[in-house]
C-alpha positions in Angstrom: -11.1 -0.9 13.6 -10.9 -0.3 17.4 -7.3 -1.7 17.9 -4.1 0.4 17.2 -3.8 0.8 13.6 -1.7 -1.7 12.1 1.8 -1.4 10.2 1.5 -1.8 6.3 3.1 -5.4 6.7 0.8 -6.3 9.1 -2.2 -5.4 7.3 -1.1 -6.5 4.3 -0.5 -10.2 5.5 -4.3 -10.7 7.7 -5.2 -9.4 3.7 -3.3 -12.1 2.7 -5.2 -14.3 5.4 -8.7 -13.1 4.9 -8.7 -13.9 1.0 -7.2 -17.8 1.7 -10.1 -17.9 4.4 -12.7 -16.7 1.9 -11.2 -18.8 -1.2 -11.8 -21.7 1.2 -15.8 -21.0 1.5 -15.8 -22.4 4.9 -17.7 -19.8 6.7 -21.2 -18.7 6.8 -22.2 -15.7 4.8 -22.2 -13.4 7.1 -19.0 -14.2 8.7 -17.9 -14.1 5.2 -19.0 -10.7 4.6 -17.6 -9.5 8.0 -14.3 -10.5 6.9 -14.9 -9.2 3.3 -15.2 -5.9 5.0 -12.5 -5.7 7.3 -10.3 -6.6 4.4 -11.3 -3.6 2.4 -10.8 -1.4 5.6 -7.3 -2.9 5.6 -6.7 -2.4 2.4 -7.7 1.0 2.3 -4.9 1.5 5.2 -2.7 -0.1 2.5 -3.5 2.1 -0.3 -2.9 5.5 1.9 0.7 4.1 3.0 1.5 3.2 -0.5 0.8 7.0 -1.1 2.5 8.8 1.4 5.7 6.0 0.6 5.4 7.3 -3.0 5.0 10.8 -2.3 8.8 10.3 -0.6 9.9 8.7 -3.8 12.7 10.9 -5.3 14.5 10.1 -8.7 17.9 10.9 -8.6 19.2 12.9 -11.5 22.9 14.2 -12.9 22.5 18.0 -13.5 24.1 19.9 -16.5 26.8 20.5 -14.1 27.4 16.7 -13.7 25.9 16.8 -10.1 24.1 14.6 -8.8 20.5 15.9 -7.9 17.0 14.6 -6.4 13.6 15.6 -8.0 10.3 14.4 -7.0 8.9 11.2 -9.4 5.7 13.0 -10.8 8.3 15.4 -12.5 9.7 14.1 -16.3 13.5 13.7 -16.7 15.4 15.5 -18.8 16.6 13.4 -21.1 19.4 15.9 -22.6 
């Protein structure tokens, strides 16, 4: 994509556009595919901001101590 690279919304809705255009099956083949593709490009985009968002993720946990604590998500509770 030569443009600025768009926010997650933004991609997500011309996603949202692209497969109505293509469930339509008004366009030629190889417009078709040209969309095809730049929908995979922006969902690709998607898939690495949904990543970094749920690397941030934190689960908030009470200690032993009866604090309240953060942990990443990947790591299991402690259910004692």
């Amino acid at each position: 994509m030569t443009e600025d690279k768009p926010t997650f919304e933004s991609a997500l809705q011309r996603v949202e556009e692209i497969v109505a255009r293509l469930e339509r099956g008004d366009d030629t083949l190889d417009d078709s595919l040209r969309m095809f593709e730049q929908a995979a490009e922006l969902i690709a985009l998607c898939r690495t901001e949904l990543d970094r968002a749920e690397g941030r993720l934190e689960r908030l946990v009470k200690s032993q101590a009866g604090d309240l604590e953060t942990e990443p998500m990947d790591e299991p509770a402690d259910d004692d």
